[in-house]
C-alpha positions as a LaTeX table, in Angstrom:
\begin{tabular}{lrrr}
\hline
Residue & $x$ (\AA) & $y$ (\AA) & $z$ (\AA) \\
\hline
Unk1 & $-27.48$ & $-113.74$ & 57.03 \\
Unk2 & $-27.20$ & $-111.77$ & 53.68 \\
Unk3 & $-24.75$ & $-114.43$ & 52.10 \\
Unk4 & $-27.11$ & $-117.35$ & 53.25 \\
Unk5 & $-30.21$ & $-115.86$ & 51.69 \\
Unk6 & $-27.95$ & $-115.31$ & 48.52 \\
Unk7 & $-27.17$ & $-118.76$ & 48.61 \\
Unk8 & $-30.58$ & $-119.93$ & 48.71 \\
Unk9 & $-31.37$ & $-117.35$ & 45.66 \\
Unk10 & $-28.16$ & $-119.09$ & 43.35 \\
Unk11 & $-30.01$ & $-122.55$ & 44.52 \\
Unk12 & $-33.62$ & $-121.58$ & 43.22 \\
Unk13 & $-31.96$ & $-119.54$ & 39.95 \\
Unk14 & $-29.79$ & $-122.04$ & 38.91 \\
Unk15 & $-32.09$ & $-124.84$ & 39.76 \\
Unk16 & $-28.88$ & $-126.37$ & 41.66 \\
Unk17 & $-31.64$ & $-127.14$ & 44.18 \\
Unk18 & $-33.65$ & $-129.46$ & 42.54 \\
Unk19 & $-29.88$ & $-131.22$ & 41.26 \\
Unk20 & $-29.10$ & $-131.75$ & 45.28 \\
Unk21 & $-32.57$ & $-133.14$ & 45.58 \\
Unk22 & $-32.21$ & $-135.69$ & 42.26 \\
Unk23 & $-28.47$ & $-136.83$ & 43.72 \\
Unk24 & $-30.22$ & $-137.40$ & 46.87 \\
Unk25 & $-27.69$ & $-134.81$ & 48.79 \\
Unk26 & $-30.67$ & $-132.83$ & 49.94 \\
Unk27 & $-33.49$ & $-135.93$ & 51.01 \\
Unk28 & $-36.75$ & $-133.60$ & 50.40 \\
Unk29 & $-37.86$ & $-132.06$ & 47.39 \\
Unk30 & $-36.63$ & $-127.93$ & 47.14 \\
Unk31 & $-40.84$ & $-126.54$ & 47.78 \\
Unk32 & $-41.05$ & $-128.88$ & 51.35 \\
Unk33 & $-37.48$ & $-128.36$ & 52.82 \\
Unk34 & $-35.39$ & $-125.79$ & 50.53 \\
Unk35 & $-38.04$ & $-123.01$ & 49.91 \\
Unk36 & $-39.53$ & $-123.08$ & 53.56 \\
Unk37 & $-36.30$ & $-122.74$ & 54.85 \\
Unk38 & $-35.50$ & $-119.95$ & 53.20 \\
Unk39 & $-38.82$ & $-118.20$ & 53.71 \\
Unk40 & $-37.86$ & $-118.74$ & 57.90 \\
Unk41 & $-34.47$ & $-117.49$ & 57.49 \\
Unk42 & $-36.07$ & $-114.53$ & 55.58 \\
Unk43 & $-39.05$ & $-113.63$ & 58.24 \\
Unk44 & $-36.11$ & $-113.82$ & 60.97 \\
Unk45 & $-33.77$ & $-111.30$ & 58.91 \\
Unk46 & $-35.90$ & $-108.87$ & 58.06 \\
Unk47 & $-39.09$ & $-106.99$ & 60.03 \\
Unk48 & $-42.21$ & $-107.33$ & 57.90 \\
Unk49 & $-43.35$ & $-104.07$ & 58.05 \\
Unk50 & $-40.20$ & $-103.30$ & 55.75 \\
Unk51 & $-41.61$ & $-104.62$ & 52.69 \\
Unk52 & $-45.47$ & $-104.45$ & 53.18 \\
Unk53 & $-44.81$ & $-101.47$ & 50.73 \\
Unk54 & $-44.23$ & $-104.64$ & 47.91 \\
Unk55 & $-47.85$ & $-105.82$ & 47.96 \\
Unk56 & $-48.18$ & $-102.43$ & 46.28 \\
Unk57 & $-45.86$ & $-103.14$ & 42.78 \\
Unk58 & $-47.78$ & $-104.08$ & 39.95 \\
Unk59 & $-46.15$ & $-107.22$ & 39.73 \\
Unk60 & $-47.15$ & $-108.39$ & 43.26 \\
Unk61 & $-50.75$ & $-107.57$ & 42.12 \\
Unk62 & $-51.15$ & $-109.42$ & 39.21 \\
Unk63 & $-49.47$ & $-112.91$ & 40.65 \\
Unk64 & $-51.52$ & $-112.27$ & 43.50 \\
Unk65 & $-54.56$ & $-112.15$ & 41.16 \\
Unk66 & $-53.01$ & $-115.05$ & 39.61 \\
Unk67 & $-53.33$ & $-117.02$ & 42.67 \\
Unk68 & $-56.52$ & $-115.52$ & 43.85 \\
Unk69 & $-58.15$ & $-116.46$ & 40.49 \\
Unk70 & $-56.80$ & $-119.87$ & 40.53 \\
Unk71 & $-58.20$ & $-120.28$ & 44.16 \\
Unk72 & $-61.52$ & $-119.44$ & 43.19 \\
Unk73 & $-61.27$ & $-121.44$ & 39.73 \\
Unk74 & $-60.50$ & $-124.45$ & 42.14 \\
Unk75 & $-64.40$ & $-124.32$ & 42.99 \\
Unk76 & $-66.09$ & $-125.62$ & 39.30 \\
Unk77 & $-62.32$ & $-127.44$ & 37.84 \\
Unk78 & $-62.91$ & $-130.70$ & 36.94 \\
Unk79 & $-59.02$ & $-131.03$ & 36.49 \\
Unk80 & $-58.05$ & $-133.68$ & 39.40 \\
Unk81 & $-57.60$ & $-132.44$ & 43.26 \\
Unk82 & $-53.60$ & $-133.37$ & 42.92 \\
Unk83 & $-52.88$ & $-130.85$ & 39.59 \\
Unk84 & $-55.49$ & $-128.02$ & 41.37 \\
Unk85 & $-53.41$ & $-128.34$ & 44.21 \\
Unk86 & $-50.19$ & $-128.32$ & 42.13 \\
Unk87 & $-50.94$ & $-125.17$ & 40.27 \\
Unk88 & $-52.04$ & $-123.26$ & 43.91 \\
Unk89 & $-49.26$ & $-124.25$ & 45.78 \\
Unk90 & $-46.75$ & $-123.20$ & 42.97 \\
Unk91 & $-48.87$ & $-120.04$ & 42.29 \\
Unk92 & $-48.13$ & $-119.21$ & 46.44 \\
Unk93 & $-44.36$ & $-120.07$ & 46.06 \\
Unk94 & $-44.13$ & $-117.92$ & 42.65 \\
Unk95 & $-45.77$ & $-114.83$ & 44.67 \\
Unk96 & $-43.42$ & $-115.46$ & 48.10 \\
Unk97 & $-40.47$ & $-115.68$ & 46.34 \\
Unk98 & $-40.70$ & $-112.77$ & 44.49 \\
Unk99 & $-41.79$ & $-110.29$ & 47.34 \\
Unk100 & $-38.52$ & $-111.53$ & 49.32 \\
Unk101 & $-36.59$ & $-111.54$ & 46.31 \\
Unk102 & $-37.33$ & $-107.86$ & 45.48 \\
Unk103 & $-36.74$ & $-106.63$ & 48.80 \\
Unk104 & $-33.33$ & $-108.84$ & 49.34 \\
Unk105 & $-32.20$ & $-106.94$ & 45.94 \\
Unk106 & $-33.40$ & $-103.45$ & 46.83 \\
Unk107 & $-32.26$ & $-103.68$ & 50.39 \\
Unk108 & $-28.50$ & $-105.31$ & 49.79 \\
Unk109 & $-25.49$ & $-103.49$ & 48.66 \\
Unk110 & $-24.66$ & $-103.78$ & 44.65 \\
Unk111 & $-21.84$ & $-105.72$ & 44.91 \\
Unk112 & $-23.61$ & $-108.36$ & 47.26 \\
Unk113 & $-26.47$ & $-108.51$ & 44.46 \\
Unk114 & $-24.21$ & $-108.79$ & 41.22 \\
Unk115 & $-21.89$ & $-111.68$ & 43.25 \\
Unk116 & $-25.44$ & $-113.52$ & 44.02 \\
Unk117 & $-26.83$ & $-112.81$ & 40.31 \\
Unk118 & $-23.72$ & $-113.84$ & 38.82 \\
Unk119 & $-22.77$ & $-117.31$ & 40.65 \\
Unk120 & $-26.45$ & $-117.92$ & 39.48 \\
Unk121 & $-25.39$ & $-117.16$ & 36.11 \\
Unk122 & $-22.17$ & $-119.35$ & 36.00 \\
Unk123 & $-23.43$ & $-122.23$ & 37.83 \\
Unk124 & $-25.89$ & $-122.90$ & 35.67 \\
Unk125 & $-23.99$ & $-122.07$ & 32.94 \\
Unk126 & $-20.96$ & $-124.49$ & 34.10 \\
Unk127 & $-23.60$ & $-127.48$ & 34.75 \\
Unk128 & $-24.44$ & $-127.15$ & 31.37 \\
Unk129 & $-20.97$ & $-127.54$ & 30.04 \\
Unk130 & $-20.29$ & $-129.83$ & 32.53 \\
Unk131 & $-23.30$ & $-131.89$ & 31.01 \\
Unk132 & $-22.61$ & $-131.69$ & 27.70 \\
Unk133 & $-18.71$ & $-132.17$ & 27.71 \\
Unk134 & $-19.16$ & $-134.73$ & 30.44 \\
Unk135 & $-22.54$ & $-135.82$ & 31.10 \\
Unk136 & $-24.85$ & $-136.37$ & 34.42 \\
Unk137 & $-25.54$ & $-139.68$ & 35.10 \\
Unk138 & $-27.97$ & $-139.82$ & 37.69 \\
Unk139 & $-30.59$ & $-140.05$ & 34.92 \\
Unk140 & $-30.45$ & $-142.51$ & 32.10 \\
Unk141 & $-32.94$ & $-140.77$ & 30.03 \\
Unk142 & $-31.52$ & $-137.47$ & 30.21 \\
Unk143 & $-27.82$ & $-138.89$ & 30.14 \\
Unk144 & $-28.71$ & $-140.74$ & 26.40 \\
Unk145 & $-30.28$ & $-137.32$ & 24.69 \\
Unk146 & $-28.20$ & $-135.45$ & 22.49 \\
Unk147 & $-29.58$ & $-132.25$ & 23.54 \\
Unk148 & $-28.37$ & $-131.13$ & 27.23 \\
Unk149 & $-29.87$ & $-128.75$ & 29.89 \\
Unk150 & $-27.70$ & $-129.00$ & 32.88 \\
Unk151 & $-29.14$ & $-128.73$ & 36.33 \\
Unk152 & $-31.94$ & $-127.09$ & 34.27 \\
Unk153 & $-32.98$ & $-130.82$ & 32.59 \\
Unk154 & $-35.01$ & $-129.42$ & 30.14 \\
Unk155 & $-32.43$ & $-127.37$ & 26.95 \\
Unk156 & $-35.64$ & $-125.27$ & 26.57 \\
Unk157 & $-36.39$ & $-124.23$ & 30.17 \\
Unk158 & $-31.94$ & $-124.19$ & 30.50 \\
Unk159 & $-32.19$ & $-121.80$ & 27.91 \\
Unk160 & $-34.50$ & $-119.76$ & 28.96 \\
Unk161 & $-32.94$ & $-119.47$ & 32.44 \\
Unk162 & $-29.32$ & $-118.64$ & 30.98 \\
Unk163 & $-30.86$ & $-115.81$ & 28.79 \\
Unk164 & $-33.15$ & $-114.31$ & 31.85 \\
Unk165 & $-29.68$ & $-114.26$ & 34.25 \\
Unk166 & $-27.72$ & $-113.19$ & 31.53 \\
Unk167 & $-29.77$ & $-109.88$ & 30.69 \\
Unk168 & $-29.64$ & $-109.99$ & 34.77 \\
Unk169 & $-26.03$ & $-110.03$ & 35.18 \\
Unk170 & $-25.67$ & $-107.57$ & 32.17 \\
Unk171 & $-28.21$ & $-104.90$ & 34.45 \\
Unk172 & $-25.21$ & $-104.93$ & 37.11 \\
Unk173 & $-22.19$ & $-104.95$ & 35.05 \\
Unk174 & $-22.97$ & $-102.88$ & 32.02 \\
Unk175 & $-21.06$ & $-100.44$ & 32.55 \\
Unk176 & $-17.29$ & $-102.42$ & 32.17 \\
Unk177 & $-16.85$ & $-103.22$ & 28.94 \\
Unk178 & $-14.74$ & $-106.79$ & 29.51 \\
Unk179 & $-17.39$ & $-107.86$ & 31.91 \\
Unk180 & $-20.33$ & $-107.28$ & 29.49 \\
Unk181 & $-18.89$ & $-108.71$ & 26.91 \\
Unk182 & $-17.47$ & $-111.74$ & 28.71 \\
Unk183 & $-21.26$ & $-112.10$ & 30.12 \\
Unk184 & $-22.83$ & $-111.93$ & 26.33 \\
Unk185 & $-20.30$ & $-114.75$ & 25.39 \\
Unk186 & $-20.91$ & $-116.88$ & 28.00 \\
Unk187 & $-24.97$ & $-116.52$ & 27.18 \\
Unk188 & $-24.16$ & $-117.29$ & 23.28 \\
Unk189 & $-22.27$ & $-120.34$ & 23.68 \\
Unk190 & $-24.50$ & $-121.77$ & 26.63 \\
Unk191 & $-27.56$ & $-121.01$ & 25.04 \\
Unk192 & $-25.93$ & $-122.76$ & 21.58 \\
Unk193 & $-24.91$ & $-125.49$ & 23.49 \\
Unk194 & $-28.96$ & $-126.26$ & 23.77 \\
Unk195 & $-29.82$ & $-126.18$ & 20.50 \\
Unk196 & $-33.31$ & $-124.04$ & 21.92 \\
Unk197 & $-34.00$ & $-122.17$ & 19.01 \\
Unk198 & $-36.25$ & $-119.62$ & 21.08 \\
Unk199 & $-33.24$ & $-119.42$ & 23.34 \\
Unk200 & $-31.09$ & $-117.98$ & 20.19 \\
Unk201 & $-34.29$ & $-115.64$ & 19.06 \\
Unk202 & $-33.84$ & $-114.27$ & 22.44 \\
Unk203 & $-30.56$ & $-113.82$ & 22.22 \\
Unk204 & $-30.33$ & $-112.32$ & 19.37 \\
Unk205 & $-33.09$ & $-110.04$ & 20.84 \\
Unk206 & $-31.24$ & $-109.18$ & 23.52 \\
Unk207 & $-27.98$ & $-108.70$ & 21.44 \\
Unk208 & $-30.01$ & $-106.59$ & 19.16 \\
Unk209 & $-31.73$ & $-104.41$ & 21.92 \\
Unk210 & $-28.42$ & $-103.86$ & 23.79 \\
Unk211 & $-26.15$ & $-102.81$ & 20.88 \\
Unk212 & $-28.84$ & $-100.43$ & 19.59 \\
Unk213 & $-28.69$ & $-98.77$ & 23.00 \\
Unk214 & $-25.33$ & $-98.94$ & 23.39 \\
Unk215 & $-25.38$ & $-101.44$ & 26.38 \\
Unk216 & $-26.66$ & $-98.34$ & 28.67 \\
Unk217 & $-29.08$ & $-98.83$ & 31.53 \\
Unk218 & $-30.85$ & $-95.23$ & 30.39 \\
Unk219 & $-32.60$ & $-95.14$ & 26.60 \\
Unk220 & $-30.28$ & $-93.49$ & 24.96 \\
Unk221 & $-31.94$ & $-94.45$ & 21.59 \\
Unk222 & $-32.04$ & $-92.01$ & 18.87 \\
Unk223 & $-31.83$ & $-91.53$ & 15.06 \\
Unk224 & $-28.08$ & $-91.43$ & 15.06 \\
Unk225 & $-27.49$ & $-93.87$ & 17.49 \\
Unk226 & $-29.60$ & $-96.88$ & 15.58 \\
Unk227 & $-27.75$ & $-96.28$ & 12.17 \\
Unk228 & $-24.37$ & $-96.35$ & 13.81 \\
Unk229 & $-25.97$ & $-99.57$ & 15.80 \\
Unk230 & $-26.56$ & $-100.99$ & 12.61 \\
Unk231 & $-22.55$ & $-101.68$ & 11.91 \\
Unk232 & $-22.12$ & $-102.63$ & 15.36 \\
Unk233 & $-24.39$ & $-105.31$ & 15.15 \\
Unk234 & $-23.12$ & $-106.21$ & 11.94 \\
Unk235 & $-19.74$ & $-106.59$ & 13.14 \\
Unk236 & $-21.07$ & $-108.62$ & 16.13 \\
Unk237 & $-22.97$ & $-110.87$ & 14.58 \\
Unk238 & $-20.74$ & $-111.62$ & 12.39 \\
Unk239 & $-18.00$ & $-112.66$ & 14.82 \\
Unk240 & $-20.47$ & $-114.52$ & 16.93 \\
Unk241 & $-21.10$ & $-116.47$ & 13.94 \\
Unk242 & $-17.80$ & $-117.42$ & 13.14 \\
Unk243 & $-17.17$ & $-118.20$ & 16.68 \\
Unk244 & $-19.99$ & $-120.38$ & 16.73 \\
Unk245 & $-19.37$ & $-122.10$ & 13.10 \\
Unk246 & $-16.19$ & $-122.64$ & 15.16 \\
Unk247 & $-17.26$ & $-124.13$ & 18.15 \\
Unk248 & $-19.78$ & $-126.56$ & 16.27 \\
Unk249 & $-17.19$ & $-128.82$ & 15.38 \\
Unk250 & $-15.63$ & $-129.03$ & 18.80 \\
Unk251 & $-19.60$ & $-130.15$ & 19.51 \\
Unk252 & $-19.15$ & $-132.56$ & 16.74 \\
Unk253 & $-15.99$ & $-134.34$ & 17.76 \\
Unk254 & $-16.99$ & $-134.45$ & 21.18 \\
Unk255 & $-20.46$ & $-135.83$ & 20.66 \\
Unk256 & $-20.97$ & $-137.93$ & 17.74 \\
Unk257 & $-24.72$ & $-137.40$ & 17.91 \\
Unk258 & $-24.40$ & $-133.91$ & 16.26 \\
Unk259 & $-22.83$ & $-135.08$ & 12.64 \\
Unk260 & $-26.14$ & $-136.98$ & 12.24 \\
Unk261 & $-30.00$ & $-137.14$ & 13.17 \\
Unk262 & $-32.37$ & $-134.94$ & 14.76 \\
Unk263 & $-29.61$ & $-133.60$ & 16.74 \\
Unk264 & $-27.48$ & $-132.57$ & 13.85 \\
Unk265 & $-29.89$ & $-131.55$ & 11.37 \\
Unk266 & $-31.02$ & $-128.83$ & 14.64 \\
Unk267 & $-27.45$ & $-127.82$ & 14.83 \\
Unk268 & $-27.46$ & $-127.24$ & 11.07 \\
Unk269 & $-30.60$ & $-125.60$ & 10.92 \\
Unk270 & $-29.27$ & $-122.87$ & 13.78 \\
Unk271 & $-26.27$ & $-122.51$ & 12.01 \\
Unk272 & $-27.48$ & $-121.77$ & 8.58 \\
Unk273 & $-26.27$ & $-124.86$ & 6.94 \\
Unk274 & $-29.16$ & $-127.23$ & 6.21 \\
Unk275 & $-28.75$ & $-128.84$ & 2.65 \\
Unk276 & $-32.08$ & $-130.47$ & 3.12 \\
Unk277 & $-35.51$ & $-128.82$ & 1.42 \\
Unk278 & $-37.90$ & $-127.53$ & 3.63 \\
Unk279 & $-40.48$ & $-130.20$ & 2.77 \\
Unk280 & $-37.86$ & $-133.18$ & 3.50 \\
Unk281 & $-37.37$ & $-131.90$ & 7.08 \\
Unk282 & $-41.52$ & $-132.23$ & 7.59 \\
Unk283 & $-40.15$ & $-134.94$ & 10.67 \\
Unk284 & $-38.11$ & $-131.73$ & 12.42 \\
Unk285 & $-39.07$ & $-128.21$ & 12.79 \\
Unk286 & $-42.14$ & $-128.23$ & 10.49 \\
Unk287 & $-43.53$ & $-131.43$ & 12.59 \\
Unk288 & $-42.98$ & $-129.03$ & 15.99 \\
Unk289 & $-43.93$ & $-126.07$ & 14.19 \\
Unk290 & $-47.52$ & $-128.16$ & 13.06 \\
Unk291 & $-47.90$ & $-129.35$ & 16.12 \\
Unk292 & $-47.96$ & $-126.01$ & 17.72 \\
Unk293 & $-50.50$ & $-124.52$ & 15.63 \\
Unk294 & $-52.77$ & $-127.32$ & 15.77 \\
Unk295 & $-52.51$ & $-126.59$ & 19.72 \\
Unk296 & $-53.44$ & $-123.19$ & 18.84 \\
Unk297 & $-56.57$ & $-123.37$ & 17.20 \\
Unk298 & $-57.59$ & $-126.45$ & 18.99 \\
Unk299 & $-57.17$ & $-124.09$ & 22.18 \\
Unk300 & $-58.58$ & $-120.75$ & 20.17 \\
Unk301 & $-61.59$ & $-122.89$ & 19.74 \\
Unk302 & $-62.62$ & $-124.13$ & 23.32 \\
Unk303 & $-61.81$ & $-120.62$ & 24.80 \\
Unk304 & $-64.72$ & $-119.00$ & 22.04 \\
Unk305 & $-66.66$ & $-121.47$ & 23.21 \\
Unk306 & $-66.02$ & $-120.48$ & 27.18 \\
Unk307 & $-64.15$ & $-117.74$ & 27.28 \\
Unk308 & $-64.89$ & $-117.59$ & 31.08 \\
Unk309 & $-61.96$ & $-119.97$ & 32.16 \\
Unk310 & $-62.47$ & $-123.76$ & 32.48 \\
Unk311 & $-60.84$ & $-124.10$ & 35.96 \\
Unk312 & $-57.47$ & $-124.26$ & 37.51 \\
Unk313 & $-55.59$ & $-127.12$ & 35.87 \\
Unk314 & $-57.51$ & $-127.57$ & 32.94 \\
Unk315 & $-55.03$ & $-127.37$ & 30.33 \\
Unk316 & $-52.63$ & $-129.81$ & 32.79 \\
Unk317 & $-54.64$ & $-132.33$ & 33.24 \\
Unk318 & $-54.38$ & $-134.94$ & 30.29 \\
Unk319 & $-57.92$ & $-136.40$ & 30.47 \\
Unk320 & $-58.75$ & $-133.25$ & 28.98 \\
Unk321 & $-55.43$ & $-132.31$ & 26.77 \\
Unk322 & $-52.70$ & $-134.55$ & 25.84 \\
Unk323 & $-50.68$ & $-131.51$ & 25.29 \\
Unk324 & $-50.76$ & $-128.13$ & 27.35 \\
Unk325 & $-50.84$ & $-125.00$ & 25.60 \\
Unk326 & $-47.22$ & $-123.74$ & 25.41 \\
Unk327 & $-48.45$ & $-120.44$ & 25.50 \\
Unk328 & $-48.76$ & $-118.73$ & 28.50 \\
Unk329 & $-51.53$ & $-116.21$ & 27.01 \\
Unk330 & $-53.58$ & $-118.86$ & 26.15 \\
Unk331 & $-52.74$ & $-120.93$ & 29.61 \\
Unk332 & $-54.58$ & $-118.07$ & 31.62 \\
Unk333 & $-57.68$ & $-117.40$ & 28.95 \\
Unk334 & $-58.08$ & $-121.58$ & 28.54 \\
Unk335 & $-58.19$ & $-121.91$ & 32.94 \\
Unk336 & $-58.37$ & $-118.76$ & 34.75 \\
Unk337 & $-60.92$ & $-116.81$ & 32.03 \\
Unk338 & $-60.97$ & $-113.70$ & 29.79 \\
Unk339 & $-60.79$ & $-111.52$ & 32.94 \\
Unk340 & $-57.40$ & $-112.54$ & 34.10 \\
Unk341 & $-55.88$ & $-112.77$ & 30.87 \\
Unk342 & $-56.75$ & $-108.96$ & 29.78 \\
Unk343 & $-55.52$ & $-108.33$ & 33.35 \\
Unk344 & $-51.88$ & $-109.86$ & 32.14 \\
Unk345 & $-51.87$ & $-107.53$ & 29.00 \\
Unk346 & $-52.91$ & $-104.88$ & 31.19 \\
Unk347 & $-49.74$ & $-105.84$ & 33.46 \\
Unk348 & $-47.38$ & $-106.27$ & 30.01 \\
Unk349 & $-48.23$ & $-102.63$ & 28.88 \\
Unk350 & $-48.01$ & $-100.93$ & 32.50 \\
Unk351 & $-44.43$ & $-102.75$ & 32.96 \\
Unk352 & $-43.48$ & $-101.00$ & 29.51 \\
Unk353 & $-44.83$ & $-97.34$ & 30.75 \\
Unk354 & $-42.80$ & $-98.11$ & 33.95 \\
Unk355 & $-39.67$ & $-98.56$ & 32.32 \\
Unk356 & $-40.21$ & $-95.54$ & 30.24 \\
Unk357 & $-41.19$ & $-93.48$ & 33.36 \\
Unk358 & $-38.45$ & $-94.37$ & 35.29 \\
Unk359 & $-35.90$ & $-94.81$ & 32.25 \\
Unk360 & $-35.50$ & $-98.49$ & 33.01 \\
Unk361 & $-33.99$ & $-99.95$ & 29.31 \\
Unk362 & $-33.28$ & $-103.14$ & 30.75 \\
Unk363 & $-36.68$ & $-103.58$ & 31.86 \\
Unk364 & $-38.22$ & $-102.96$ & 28.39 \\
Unk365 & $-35.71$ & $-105.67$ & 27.18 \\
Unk366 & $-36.91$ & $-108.13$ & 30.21 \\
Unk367 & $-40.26$ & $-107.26$ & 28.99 \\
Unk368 & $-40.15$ & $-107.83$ & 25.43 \\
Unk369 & $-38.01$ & $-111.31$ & 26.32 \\
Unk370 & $-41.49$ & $-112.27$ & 28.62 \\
Unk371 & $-44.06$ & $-111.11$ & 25.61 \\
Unk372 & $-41.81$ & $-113.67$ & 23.41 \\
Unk373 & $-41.38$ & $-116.33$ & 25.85 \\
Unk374 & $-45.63$ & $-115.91$ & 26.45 \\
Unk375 & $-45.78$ & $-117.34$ & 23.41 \\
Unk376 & $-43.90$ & $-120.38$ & 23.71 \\
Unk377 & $-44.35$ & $-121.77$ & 27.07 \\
Unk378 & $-46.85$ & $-121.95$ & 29.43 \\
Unk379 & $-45.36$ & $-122.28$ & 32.82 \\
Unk380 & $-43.10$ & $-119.13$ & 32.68 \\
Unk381 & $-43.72$ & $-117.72$ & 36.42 \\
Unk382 & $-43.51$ & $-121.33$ & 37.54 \\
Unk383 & $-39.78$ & $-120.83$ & 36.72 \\
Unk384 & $-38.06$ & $-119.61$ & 39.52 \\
Unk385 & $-34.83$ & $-118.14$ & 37.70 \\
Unk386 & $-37.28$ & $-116.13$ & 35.69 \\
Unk387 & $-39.19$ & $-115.03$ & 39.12 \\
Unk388 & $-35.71$ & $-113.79$ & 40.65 \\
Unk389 & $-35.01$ & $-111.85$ & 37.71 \\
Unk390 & $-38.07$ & $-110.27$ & 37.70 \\
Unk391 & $-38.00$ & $-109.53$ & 41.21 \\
Unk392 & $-34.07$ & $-108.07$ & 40.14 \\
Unk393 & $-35.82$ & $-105.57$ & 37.63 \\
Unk394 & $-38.48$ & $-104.41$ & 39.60 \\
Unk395 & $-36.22$ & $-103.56$ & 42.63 \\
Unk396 & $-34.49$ & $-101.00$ & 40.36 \\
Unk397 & $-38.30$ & $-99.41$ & 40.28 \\
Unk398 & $-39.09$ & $-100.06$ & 43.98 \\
Unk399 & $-36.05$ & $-98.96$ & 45.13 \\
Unk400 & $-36.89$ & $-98.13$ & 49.17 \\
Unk401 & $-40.39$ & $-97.67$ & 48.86 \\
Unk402 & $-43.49$ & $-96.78$ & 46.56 \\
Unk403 & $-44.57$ & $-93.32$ & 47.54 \\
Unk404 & $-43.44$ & $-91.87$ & 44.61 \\
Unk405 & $-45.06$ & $-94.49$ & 42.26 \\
Unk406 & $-48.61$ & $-93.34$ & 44.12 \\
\hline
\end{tabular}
């Protein structure tokens, strides 16, 4: 039963699930067939009264408030009855999913975990390549942009998965040296082959935070340690970006699309080698970078005129917004109120205590990757790779139980 609940975990991480459903292997959509299975297959594995302890981790608490405040938000939302629904029902798969996940991860052996964590990992990883080499063509839209995502669709929400399993995978495998480094090149080039420039910024992040610490598990930071880092991560870098200067013209011969437009001048741009001005490239990253930060302050604005919360949905529904927030800080303040978005900050600093306390460094990493990704999208525990991971780091915390947490 172990393997088949893994199975349903590389499904949901590598979002090979909703791929079966678009190819029309698996006929219902992964949250009515796919996600209830696995939840019955769960319930009939394990006894219930084995992880009751869960609905005591921090993290349980605050997507539970998450839910319960977008319950009770429901009431005065003028959003429409189809997103309020939406945003519960994915706020009640978001909170089952991680209480099985975290007790699958801290009841299973190691091996069974980094197999499952890994196939995520390389699945979506391959499907990427796969795409971008050879292409899907089950949809025309996403079979004619430049810019690929694998089974992931989106390169932004690809990337962000890739990075998430990555620093997953590298949790489990630190400690051989060929594994962890085979893991951090297959995150650089997948994560490249995107183009997401906060997937990069994370990686680097994570490249950073791991060489600094010497890839261990423990903090094992100190004075000496960062200024020998330094020339580690010099050296690293440096290869990486040769590698990379490398592999962007096997990108170029094999797709066209990357020697010229918006495609090309974003691989330039990552790379270093833009020859254009930053005012003559006001249609590319200054025109996203605008657009942003005119969501910002329109945002900033209506939540000091309500900081209460406008209602569940609000910021989805596009009689309201034409654009959501794409910032997850701002998502809770703008529908779910001031309350439950000091509670979130209140859960980011108490996750960063916990992996001090229990010498988690991986965890602070995870952490500081879900501050940064806060602030560029606004559906983050929608994601289901990045609510597997999560549930992967906290089961280092709640290892068998919580007593010694109380």
């Amino acid at each position: 039963m172990k393997y088949i609940l893994g199975g349903f975990l590389i499904l949901f991480s590598s979002f090979a699930d909703i791929f079966l459903f678009r190819i029309h292997i698996v006929p219902f959509t992964p949250s009515s067939f796919l996600l209830p299975l696995f939840i019955v297959f769960f319930l009939i594995n394990y006894s219930i009264k084995d992880y009751l302890d869960i609905f005591r981790s921090h993290s349980f608490k605050v997507l539970f408030f998450i839910l319960a405040f977008s319950i009770i938000y429901a009431g005065f939302s003028e959003a429409s009855s189809t997103i309020i629904i939406e945003k519960i029902v994915l706020n009640t798969i978001t909170l089952l999913l991680y209480t099985f996940a975290v007790h699958y991860f801290r009841t299973e052996d190691r091996k069974t975990v980094t197999i499952v964590m890994s196939l995520a990992l390389l699945v979506l990883a391959g499907s990427i390549f796969y795409d971008f080499f050879i292409g899907f063509n089950y949809n025309a839209r996403l079979a004619q942009s430049s810019r690929k995502g694998g089974f992931g669709e989106n390169p932004n929400q690809a990337a962000s998965a890739v990075k998430f399993l990555s620093l997953a995978v590298l949790l489990l495998v630190n400690e051989t040296k060929k594994i962890r480094y085979t893991v951090v090149v297959i995150m650089v080039i997948t994560v490249f082959l995107t183009l997401s420039r906060s997937g990069i910024v994370s990686v680097v992040l994570i490249l950073v935070f791991g060489t600094t610490n010497n890839w261990s598990s423990r903090f094992e930071l100190s004075g000496k340690a960062i200024f020998t880092s330094f020339f580690k991560i010099t050296i690293l870098f440096s290869i990486l970006y040769i590698g990379l200067l490398s592999f962007s013209e096997i990108m170029k011969k094999t797709n066209p699309a990357f020697t010229r437009g918006a495609a090309g001048k974003r691989l330039d741009a990552l790379l270093g080698q833009s020859k254009q001005s930053s005012n003559s490239n006001s249609g590319g990253t200054l025109s996203n970078t605008s657009g942003r930060g005119t969501l910002l302050f329109d945002y900033w604005e209506d939540f000091q005129d309500w900081p209460l919360g406008y209602g569940t949905g609000y910021t989805s529904d596009k009689n309201f917004n034409k654009l959501n927030t794409h910032n997850y800080f701002l998502y809770l303040a703008l529908n779910l109120g001031i309350i439950m978005f000091l509670a979130y900050i209140f859960y980011i600093f108490y996750s960063i205590k916990l992996a001090v306390q229990y010498d988690q460094f991986y965890y602070l990493i995870f952490m500081v990757l879900i501050i940064f990704e806060g602030f560029i999208s606004h559906s983050i525990w929608y994601e289901r790779p990045l609510v597997v991971c999560l549930a992967l780091f906290d089961s280092h915390i709640y290892r068998k139980n919580l007593n010694e947490l109380d």
